[in-house]
N, C-alpha and C positions, 0 to 999 in steps of 0.2 A: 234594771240598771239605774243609779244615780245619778243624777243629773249634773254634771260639776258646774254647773252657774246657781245651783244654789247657795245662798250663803250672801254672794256678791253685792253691791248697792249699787243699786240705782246710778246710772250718770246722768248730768245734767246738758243739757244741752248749751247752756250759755254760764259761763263759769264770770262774775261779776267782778273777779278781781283778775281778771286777766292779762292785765294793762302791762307794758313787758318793766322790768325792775331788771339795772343791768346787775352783771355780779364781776367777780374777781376775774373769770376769763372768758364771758361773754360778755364785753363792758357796750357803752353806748355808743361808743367809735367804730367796735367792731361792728356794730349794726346795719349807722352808717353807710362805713366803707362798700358792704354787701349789695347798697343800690338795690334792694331787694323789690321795691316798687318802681321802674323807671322809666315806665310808661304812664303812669299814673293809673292805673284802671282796675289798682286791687281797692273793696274797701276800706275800711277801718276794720272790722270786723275779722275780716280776712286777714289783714297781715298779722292781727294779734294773734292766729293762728300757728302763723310762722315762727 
């Protein structure tokens, strides 16, 4: 049987341009407004995840 991962690349673990860029409907306000860190206790790392 074949394998269907092959073919696929590799992913990286730390993607270096990750840094958020807002766009036309997820702007920087809406980010914002999300409060998405409001405890303070994500890192930087992390919330670029989000």
């Amino acid at each position: 049987m074949d394998d269907f991962l092959d073919g696929l690349q590799d992913m990286t673990l730390h993607n270096p341009n990750s840094d958020f860029v807002p766009g036309t409907c997820f702007t920087e306000e809406c980010a914002e407004a999300l409060d998405l860190n409001p405890a303070k206790w994500l890192w930087l790392e992390e919330l670029k995840l989000i």
